[in-house]
C-alpha positions in Angstrom: -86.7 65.4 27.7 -89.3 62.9 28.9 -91.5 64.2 31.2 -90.5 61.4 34.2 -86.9 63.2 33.3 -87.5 65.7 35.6 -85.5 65.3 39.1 -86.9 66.9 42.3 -84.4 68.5 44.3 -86.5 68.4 48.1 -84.8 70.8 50.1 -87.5 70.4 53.0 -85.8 67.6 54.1 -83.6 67.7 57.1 -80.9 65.2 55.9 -81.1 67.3 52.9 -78.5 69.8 54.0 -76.7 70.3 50.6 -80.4 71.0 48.6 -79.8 74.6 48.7 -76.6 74.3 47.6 -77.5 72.4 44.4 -80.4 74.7 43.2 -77.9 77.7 44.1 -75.7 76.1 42.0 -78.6 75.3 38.7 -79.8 79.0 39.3 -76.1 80.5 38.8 -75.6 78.4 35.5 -79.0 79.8 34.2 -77.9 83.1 35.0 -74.5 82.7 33.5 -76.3 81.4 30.2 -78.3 84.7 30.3 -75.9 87.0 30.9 -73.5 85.7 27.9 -76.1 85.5 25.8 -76.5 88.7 26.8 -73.1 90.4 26.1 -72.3 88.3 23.0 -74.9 89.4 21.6 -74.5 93.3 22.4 -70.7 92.5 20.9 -72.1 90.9 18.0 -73.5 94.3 17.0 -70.5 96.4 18.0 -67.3 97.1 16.1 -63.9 96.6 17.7 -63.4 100.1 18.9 -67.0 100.4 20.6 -66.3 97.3 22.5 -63.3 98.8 23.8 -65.2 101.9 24.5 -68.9 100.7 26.3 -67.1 97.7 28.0 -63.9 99.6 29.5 -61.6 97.0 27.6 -59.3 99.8 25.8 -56.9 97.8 23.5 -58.5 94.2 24.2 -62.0 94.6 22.5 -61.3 91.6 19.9 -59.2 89.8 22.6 -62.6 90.5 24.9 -64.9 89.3 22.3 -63.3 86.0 21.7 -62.9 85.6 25.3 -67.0 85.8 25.7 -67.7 84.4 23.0 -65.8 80.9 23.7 -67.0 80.8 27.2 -70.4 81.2 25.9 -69.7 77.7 23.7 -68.3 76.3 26.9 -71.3 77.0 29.1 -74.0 76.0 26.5 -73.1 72.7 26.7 -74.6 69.5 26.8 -74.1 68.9 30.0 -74.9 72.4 31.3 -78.2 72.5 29.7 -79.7 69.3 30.8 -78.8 70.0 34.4 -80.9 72.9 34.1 -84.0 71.5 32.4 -83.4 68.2 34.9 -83.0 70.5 37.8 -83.9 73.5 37.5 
């Protein structure tokens, strides 16, 4: 990313109104990245039977684990990434 790639969100302005709502919006999809970065990777480390166990998923803890681990792909996206960097 080019450093004049960078887009200023100015939420001081009155005719702004929706500002806040945008950089809510970046700050949730950073936090979404983090958190399923987060719990793929404690899966990644846990067998079937624990993720059933630490996560409350009885009978579902491959089902679980797929589940995170494709919406992890989805939110890492292309798309999702450079909104943050542009944005965020």
């Amino acid at each position: 990313m080019a450093v004049g790639d960078f887009i200023k969100v100015d939420n001081t302005v009155t005719t702004a109104a929706l500002a806040n709502d945008l950089l809510s919006f970046v700050r949730v999809l950073r936090k979404v990245i983090e958190d399923a970065e987060k719990v793929k990777g404690i899966m990644d480390h846990m067998t079937t039977a624990q993720i059933e166990t630490q996560f409350g998923v009885t009978g579902n803890g491959a089902t679980v684990q797929t589940l995170v681990q494709g919406c992890r792909s989805a939110v890492r996206s292309a798309s999702t990434l450079e909104i943050i960097d542009r944005l965020g």
